[in-house]
N, C-alpha and C positions, 0 to 999 in steps of 0.2 A: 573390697566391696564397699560401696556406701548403703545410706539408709534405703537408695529405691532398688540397690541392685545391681547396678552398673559400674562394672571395674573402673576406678579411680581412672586409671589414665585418658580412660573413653572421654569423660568430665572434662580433663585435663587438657584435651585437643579438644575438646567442642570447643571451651573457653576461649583454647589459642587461634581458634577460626572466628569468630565473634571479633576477635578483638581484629585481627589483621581485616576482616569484612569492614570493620568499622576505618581503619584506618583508610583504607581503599577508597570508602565513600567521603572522610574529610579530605581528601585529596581530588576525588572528582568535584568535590562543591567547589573546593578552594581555586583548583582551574577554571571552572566556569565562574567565578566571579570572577576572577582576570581578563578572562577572553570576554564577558560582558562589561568591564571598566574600559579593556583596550577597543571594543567597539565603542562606548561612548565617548570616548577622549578623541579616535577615529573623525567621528560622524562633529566634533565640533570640530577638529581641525579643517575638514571640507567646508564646513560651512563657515568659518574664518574667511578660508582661500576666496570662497565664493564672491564673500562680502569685500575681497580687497579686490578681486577684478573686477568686479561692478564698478567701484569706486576708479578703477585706473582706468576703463572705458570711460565713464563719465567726463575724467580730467582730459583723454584725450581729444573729445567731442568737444570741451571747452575752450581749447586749446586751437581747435580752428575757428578762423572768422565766419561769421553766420553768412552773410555776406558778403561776397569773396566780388570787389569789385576789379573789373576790367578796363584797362585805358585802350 
């Protein structure tokens, strides 16, 4: 028994659920900062993509004559 009463082992597993609760939870945070780094790495690599077909559009409109003369 301890001081409030409560046979030792009771202690002993509260402690052991404490601690695995806690482990549980740095492993939910630790995945959710992954999948919120893999959404941000994500969201620039679309907008990379964006920004090179913009530019390869651009070149390909360059790339024809403005006016296109006829004989």
């Amino acid at each position: 028994m301890t001081a409030i009463g409560l046979p030792q082992h009771f202690l002993f597993r509260e402690k052991k659920n404490l601690a695995q609760k806690k482990k549980h939870s740095n492993g939910k945070e630790l995945s959710f900062l992954i999948k919120k780094a893999m959404f941000k790495f994500l969201k620039i690599v679309i907008a990379i993509d964006y920004l090179f077909l913009q530019i390869w559009k651009n070149l390909k409109i360059l790339q024809k004559p403005i006016l296109s003369i006829k004989r």
